[in-house]
Backbone bond lengths (Angstrom), bond angles and torsions (degrees), N, CA, C in turn:
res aa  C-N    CA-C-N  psi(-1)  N-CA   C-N-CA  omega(-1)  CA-C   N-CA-C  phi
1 X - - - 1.447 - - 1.527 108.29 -
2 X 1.285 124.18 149.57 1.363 135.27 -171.42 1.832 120.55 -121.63
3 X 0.901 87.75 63.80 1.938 88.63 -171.66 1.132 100.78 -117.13
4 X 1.491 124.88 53.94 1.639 118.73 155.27 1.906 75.99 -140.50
5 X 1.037 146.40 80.84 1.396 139.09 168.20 1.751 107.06 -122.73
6 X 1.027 117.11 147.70 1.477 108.20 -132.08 2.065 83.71 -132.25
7 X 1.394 127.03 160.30 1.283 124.78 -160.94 1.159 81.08 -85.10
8 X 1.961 121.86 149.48 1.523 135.73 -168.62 1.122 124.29 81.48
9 X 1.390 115.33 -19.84 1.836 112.12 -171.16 1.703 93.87 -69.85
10 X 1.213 97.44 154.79 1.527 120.08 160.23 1.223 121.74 -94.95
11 X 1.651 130.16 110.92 1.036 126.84 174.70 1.336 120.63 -139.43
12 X 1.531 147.16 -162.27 1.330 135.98 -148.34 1.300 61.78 -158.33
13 X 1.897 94.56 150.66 1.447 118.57 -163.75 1.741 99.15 -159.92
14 X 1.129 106.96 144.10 2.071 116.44 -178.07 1.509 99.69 -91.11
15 X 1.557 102.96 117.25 1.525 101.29 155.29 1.792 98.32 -118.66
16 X 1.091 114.03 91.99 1.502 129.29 -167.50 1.453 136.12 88.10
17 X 1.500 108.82 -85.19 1.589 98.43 166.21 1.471 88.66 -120.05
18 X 1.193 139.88 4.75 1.538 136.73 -153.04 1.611 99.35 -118.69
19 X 1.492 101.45 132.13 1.499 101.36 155.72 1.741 120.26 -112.58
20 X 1.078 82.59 158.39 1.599 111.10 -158.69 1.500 108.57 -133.88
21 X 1.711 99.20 119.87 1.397 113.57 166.03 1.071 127.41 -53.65
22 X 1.114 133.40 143.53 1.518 137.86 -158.79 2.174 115.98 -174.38
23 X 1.185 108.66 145.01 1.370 123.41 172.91 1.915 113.85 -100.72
24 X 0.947 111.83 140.91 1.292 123.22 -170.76 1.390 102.79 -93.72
25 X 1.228 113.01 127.31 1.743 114.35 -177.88 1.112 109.80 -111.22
26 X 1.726 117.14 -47.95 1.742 105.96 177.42 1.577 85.00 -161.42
27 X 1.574 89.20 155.57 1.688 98.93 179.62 1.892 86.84 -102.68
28 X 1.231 109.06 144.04 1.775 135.54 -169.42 1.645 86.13 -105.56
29 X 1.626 89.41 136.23 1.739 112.53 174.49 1.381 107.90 -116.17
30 X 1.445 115.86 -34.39 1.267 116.27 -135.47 2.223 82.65 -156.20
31 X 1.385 86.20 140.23 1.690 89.47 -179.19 1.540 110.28 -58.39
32 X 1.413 104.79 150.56 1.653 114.04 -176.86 1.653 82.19 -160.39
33 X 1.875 93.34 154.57 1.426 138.65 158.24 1.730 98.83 -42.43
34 X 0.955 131.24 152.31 1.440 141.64 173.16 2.028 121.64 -173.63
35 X 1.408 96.68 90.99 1.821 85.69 -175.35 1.443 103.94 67.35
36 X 1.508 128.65 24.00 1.302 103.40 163.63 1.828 98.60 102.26
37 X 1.060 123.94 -42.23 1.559 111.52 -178.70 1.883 99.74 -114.48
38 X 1.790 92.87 169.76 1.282 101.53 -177.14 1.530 119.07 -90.72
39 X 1.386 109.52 130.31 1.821 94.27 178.31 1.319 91.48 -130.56
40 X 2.015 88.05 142.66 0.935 127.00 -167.88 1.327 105.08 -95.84
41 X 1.980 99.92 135.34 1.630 101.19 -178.33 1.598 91.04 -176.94
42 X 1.566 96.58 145.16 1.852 117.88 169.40 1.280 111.02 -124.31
43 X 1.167 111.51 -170.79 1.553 133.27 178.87 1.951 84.18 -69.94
44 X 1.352 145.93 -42.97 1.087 137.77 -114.80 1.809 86.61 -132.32
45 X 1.203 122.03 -33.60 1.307 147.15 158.37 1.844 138.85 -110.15
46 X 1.397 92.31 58.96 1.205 99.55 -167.44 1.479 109.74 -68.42
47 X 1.114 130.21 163.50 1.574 151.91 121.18 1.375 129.66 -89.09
48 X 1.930 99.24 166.59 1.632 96.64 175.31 1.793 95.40 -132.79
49 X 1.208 108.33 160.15 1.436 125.62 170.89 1.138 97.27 -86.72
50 X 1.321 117.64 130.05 1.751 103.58 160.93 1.767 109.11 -148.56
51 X 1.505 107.58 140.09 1.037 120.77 -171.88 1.692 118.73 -84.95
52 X 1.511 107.62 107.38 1.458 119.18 -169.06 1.550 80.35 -44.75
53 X 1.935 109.75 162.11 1.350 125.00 169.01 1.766 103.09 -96.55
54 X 1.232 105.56 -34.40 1.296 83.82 -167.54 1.694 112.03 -120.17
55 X 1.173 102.05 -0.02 1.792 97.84 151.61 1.607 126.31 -126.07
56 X 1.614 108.35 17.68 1.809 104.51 162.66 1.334 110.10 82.32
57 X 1.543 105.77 -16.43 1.754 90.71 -179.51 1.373 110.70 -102.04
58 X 1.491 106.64 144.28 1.359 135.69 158.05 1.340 109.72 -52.86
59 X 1.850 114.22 120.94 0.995 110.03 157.50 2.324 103.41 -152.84
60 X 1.291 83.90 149.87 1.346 90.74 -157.30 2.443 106.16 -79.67
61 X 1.352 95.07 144.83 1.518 86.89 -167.13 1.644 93.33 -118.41
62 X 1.752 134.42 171.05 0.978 123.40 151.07 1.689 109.58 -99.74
63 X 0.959 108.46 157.68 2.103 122.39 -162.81 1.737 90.31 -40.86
64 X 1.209 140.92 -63.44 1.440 142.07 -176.90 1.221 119.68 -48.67
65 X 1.626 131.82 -16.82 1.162 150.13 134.29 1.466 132.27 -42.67
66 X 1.546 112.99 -15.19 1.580 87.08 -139.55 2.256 70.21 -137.96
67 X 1.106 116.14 138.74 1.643 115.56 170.54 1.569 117.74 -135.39
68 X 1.420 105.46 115.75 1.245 121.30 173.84 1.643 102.18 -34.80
69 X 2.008 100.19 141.52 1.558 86.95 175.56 1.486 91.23 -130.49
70 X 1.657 100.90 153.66 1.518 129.90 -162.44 1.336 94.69 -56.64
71 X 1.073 109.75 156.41 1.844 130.97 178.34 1.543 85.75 -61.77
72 X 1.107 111.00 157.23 1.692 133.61 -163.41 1.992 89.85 -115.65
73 X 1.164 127.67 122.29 1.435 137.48 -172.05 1.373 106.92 -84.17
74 X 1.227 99.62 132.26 2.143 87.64 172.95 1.183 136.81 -111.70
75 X 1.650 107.15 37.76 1.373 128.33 146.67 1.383 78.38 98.89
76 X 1.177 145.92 -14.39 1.599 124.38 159.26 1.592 144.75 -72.44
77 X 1.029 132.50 114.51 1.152 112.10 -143.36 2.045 93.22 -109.30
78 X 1.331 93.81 13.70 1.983 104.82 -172.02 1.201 108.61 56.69
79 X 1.519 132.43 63.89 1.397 135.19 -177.30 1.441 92.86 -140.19
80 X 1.068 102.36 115.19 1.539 104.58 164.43 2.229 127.97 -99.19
81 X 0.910 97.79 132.77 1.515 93.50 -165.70 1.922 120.50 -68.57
């Protein structure tokens, strides 16, 4: 479960059996407007907003949904030849 995810992180998120890249916009405490419907969320039932990567839309996940993704490596491995 992921409920310390912080606005900006990059993480991969289930919209069914598929995960999907996504940006974290705000973690939800308290119900709010979203795309037109209401999502439901407390201190006790949180949600997150999260911004699809590759089509821009906002759509809201609960923390068991949503998985931090590993630091991305940058082909260095600090070995010098």
């Amino acid at each position: 479960m992921s409920e310390n995810l912080k606005a900006g992180e990059k993480v991969d998120f289930n919209i069914g059996r598929n995960l999907n890249p996504g940006i974290i916009k705000e973690k939800i405490t308290e119900d709010k407007q979203v795309g037109g419907r209401v999502v439901h969320a407390s201190e006790d039932n949180p949600q997150y907003l999260i911004e699809h990567e590759n089509t821009g839309k906002i759509q809201s996940r609960h923390p068991e949904k949503v998985h931090q993704k590993e630091q991305e490596s940058s082909g260095k491995s600090g070995m010098s030849k």
